[in-house]
N, C-alpha and C positions, 0 to 999 in steps of 0.2 A: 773578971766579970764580962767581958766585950768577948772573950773566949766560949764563954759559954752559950752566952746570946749567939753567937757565931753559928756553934752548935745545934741547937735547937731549931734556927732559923735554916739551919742548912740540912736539916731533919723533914722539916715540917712544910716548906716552900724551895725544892728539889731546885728554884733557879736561881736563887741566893747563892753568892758565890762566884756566881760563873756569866757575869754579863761581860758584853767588850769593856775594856777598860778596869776589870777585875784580876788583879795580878796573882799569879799559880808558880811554884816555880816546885816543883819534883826533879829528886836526886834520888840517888840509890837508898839512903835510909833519911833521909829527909822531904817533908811538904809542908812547904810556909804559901797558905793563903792571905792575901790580902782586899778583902772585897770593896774597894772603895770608892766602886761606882755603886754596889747595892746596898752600902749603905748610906750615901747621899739620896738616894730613893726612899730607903726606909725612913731618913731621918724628914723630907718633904713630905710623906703622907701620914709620919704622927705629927708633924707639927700642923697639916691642913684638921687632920682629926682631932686636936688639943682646941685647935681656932672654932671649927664647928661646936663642939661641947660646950666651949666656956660664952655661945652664946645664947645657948638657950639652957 
């Protein structure tokens, strides 16, 4: 699931993925991303955006 949201997110918002603190490692027939500076952001603005909702 976290693979495909990956996915889509790195489709749709071209800077997903690729902030400092985002780990990339490319070999010849391998590429393990791991985003997880961009998704401590993503998880900061759904959780400000869950907060704004469930108050009105």
């Amino acid at each position: 699931m976290f693979f495909v949201a990956f996915l889509i997110c790195k489709r749709f918002i071209p800077w997903f993925g690729s902030l400092p603190g985002d780990i990339e490692i490319r070999k010849e027939n391998l590429y393990v991303a791991i985003p997880i500076v961009s998704c401590l952001l993503l998880s900061i603005v759904l959780s400000v955006l869950a907060s704004i909702v469930r108050r009105f």
